[in-house]
C-alpha positions as CSV (number, residue, x, y, z in Angstrom):
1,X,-3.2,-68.9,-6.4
2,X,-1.5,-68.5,-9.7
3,X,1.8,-71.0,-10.1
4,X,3.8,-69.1,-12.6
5,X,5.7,-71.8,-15.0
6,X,8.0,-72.4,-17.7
7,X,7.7,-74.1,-21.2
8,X,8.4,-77.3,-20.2
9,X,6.2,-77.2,-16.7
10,X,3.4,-76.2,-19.0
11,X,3.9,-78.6,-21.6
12,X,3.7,-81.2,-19.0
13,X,0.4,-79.7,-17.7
14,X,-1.7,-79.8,-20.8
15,X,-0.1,-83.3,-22.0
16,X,-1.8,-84.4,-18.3
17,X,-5.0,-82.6,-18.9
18,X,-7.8,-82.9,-22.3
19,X,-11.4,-80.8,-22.8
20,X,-9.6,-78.2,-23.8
21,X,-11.4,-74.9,-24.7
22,X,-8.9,-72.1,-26.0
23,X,-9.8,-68.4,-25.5
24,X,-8.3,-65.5,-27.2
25,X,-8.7,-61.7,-25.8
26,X,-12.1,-59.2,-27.2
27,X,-11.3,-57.6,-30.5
28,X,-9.0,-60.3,-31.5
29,X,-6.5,-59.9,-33.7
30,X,-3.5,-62.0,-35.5
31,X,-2.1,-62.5,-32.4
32,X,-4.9,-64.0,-30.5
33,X,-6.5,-65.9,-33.1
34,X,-3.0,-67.1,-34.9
35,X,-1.8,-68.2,-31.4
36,X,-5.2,-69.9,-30.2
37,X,-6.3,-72.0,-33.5
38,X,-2.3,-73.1,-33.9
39,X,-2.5,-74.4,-30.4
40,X,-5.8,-75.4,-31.0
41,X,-4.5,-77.8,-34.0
42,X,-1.0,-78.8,-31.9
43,X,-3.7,-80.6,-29.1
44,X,-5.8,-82.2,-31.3
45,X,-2.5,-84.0,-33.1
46,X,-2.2,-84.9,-29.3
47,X,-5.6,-86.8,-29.5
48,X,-7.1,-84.3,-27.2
49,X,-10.2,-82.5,-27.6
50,X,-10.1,-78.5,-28.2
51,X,-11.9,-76.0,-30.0
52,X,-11.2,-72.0,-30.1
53,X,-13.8,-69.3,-28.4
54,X,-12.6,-65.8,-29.7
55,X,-14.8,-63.0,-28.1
56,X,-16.2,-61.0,-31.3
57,X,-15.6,-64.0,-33.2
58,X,-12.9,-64.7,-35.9
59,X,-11.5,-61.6,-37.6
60,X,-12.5,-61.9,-41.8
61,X,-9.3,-61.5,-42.5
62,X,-8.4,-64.5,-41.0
63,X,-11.5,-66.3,-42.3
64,X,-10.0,-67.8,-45.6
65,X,-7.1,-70.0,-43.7
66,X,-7.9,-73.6,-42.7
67,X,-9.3,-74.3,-39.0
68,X,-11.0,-70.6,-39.2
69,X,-14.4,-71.8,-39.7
70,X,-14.3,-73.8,-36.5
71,X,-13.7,-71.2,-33.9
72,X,-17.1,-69.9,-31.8
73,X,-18.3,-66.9,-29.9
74,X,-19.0,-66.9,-26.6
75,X,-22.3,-68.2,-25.5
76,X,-22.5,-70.1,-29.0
77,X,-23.0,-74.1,-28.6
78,X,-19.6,-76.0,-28.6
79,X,-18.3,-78.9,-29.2
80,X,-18.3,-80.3,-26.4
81,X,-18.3,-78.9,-22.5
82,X,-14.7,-78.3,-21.7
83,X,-13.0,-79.0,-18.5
84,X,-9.7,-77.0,-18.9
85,X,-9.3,-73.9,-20.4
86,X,-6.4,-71.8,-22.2
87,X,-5.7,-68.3,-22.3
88,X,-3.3,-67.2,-25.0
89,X,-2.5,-63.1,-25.4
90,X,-5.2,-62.3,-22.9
91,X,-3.1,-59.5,-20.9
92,X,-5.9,-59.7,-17.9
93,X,-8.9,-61.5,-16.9
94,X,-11.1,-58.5,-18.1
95,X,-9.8,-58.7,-21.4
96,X,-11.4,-61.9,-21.8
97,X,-15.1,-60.1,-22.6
98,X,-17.9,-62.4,-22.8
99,X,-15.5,-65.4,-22.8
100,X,-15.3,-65.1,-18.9
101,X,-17.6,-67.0,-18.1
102,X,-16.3,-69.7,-20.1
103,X,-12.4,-69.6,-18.3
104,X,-14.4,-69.4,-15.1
105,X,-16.4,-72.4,-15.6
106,X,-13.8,-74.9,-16.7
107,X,-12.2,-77.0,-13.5
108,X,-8.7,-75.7,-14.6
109,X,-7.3,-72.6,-16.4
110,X,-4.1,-72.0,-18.0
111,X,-2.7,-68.5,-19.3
112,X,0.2,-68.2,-22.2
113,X,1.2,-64.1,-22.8
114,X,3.4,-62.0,-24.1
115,X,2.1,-58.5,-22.5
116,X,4.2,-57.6,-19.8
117,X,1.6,-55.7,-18.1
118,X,-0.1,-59.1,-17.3
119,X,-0.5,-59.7,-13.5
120,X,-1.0,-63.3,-13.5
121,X,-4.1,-65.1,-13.3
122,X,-5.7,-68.9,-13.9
123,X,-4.3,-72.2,-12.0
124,X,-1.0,-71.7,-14.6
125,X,1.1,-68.9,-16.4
126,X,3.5,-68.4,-18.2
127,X,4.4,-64.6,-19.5
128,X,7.2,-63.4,-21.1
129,X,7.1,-59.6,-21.9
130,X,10.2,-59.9,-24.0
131,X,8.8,-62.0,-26.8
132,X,7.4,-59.6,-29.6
133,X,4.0,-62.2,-29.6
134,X,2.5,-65.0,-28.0
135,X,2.8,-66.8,-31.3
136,X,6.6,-67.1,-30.4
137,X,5.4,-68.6,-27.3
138,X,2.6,-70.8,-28.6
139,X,5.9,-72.1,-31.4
140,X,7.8,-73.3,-28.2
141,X,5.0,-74.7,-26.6
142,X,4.3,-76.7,-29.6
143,X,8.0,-77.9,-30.2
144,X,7.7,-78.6,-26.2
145,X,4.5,-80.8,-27.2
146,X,6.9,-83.1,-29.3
147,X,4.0,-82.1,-32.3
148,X,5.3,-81.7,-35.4
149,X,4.3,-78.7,-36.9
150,X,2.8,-78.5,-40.1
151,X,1.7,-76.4,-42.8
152,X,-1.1,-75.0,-41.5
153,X,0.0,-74.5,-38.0
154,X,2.9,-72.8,-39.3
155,X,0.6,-70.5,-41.3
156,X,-1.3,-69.3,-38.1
157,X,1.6,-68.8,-36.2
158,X,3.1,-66.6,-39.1
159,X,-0.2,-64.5,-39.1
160,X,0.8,-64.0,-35.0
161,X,4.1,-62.9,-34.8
162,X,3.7,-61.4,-38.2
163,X,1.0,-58.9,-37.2
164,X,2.4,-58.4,-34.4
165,X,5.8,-57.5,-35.0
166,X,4.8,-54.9,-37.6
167,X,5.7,-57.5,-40.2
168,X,9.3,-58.0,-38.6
169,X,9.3,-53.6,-38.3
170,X,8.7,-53.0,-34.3
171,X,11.8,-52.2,-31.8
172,X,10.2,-55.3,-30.0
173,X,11.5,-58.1,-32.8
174,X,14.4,-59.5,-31.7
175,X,17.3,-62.3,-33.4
176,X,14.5,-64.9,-31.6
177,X,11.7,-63.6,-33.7
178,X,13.5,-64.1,-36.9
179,X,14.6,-67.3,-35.7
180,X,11.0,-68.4,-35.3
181,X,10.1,-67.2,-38.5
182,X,12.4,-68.9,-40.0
183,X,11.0,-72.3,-38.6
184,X,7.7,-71.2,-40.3
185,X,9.0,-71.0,-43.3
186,X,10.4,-74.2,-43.2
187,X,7.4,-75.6,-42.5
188,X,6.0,-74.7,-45.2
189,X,4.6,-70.7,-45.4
190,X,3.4,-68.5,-48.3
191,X,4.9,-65.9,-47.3
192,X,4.1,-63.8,-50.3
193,X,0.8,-64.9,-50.2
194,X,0.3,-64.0,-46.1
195,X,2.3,-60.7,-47.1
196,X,-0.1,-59.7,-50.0
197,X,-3.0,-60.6,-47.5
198,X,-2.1,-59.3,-44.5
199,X,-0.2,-55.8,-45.5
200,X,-1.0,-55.0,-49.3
201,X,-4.8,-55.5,-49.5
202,X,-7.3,-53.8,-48.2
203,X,-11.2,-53.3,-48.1
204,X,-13.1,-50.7,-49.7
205,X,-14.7,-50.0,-46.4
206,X,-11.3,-49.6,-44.6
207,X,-9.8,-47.5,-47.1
208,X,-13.2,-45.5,-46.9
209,X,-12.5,-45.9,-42.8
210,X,-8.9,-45.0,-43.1
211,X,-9.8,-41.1,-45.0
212,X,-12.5,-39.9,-42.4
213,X,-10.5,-41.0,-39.7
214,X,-7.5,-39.0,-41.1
215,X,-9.4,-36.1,-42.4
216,X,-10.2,-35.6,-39.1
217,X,-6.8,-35.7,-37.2
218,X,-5.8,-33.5,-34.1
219,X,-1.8,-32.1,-33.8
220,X,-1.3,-30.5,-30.6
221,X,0.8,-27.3,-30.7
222,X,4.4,-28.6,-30.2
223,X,3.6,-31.4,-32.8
224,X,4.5,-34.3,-30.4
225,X,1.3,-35.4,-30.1
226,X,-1.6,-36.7,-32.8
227,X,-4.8,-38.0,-32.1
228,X,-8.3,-38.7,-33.8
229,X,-11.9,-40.2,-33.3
230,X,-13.5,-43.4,-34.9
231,X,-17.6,-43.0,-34.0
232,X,-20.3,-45.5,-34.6
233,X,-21.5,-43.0,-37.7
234,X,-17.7,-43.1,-39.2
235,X,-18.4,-47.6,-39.7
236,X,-21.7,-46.9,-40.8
237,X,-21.3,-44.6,-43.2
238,X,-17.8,-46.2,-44.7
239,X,-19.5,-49.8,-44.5
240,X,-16.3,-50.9,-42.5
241,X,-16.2,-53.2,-40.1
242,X,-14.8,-52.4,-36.2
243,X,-11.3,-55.0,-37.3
244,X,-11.0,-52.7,-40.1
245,X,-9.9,-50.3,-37.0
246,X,-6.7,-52.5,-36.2
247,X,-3.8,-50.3,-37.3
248,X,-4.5,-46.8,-38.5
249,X,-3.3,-45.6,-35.0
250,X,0.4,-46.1,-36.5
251,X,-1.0,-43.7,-39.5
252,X,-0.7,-41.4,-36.6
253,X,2.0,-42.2,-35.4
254,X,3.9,-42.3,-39.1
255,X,3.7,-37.9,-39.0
256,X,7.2,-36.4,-38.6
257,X,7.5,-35.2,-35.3
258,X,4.8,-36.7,-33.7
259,X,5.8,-38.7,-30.1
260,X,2.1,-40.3,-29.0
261,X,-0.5,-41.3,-31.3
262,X,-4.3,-41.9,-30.0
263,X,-6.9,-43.3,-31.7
264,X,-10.3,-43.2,-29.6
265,X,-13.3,-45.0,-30.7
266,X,-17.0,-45.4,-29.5
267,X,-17.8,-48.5,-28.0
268,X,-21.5,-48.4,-26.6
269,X,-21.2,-46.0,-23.7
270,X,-17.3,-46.2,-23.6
271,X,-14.2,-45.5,-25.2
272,X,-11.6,-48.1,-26.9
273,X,-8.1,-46.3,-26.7
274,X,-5.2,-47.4,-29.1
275,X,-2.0,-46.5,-27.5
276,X,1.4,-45.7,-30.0
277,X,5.1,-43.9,-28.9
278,X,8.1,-43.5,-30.0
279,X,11.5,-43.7,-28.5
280,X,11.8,-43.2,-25.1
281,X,7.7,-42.8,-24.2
282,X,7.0,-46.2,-22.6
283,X,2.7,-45.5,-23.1
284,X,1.3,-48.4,-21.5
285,X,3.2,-48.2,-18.1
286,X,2.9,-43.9,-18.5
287,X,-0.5,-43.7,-20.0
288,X,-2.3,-47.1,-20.4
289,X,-1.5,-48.1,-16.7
290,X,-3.1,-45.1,-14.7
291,X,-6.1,-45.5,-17.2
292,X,-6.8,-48.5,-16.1
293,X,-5.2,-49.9,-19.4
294,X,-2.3,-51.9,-20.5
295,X,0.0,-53.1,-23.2
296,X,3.8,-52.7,-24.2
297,X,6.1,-50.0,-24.0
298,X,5.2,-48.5,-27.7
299,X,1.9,-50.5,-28.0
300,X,-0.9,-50.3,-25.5
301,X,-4.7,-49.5,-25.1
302,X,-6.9,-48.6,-23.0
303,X,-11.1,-48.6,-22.5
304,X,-12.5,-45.5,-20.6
305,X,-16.3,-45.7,-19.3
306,X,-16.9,-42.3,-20.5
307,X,-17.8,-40.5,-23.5
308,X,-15.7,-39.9,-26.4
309,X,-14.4,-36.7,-25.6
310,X,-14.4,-36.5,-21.8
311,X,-12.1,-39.6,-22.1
312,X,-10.3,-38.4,-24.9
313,X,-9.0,-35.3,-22.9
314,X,-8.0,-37.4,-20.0
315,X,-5.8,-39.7,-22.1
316,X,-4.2,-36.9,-23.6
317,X,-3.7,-34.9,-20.9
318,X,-2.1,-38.1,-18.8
319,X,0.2,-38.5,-22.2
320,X,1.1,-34.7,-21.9
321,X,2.1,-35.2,-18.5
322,X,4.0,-38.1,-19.6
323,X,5.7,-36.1,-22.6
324,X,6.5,-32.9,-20.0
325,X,8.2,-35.1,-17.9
326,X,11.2,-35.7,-20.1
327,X,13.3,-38.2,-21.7
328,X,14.4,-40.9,-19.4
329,X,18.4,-41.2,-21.0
């Protein structure tokens, strides 16, 4: 059974515990890996052994910052066979991929989150839908720790909240996100370096991404919905890579008028939803939920095992339902 715990209890649990293998969720983005490698770095000034397993591997954007080159795939040899591992921004145990196996295998299991949508799972857990990312979390956790943070751990936990905040934009930062940035900056961040990186550059390949998938949007009649398709052909033919995915959705969501944004993509014999709303639309518990899915209220996704388009009209017609229903004030 799943003991759900606070800072300090969890603090206190991995300062009693070492072999530590940290686990981010598939498709990772800032989030994941920001929040995984800081930790990462926060228990080995402990003197404990840890290492970083990101299903997918880590994102190339990320692959210039220090610690980056250390971090495996699943099923890839480790360091060393871990006997406890740590969940960070892994809303459910199916988000975990091929890293399941992993989590399974280690003796005891911990879980650090920010989705609200997470039910619980592992030995420990601590979630806290309010916090705009687990790298808020992971900050406390640290500070918790006693560790001192440094530079570099500072820099990963920027790229966490940072991303996922919307660079400070989202409805979901609050006074205790700016505060936590502000402690990164203390220690040390470039933050017009990270900014130039992270929001103002962008590959040929994703730019190339970025037009097809545009070209090729949807607007449904009342103009509260917008929706398009990423396909296998659309990466091979713009020589962009599946992370160069990660925020074109809010492209969608950016056209006046428009409520719901979808982005569907092909993965194998399924489809990857991105989830986006405005205002009052809460998609992950109206849309992402029943699909199987989950998320935040104007952030969520959702995988269908069905074909592009068959899964496609039965996200948007659970989001039309959603829409017809009304605003909730």
């Amino acid at each position: 059974m799943t003991r759900r715990v606070t800072i300090e209890e969890l603090a206190a649990w991995l300062r009693a515990r070492d072999g530590f293998a940290l686990i981010g969720h598939v498709s990772p983005d800032g989030d994941a890996a920001g929040s995984c490698v800081a930790m990462a770095m926060a228990l080995q000034a402990l003197g404990k052994r840890a290492f970083v397993c990101l299903p997918g591997g880590m994102p190339a954007m990320y692959a210039r910052y220090p610690g980056a080159e250390a971090v495996v795939r699943p099923g890839a040899p480790a360091p060393f066979a871990p006997r406890t591992a740590f969940a960070l921004d892994v809303s459910d145990e199916g988000r975990l991929g091929d890293a399941r196996a992993l989590f399974d295998g280690c003796a005891e299991r911990a879980v650090l989150d920010h989705h609200a949508t997470n039910p619980g799972f592992g030995d420990v857990c601590l979630v806290d839908g309010a916090r705009v990312a687990t790298g808020e979390l992971a900050l406390e956790l640290i500070e918790a720790l006693g560790v001192p943070l440094d530079r570099a751990m500072a820099t990963w936990l920027y790229i966490a909240v940072s991303t996922d905040s919307g660079n400070f934009s989202f409805s979901s930062t609050t006074p205790g996100t700016m505060r936590a940035a502000a402690k990164l900056l203390e220690a040390g961040v470039d933050v017009a370096g990270l900014t130039r990186a992270l929001y103002r550059t962008r590959t040929l390949g994703k730019t190339r991404l970025l037009g097809r998938v545009l070209s090729g949007l949807e607007i449904s009649e009342d103009g509260r919905m917008a929706w398009a398709r990423m396909t296998d052909e659309m990466f091979a033919e713009t020589g962009a890579l599946r992370e160069d995915s990660d925020g074109i959705v809010n492209d969608l969501l950016e056209i006046e008028g428009v409520e719901f944004a979808a982005l569907a993509e092909t993965r194998g014999a399924a489809t990857k939803f991105s989830l986006r709303s405005k205002d009052w639309l809460d998609v992950a518990a109206q849309v992402a939920q029943p699909l199987g899915g989950g998320g935040h209220a104007r952030a969520a996704g959702c995988t269908i095992e069905a074909p592009l388009e068959e899964a496609l009209a039965r996200v948007l017609a659970r989001a039309k339902q959603a829409l017809g229903e009304g605003k909730t004030d």
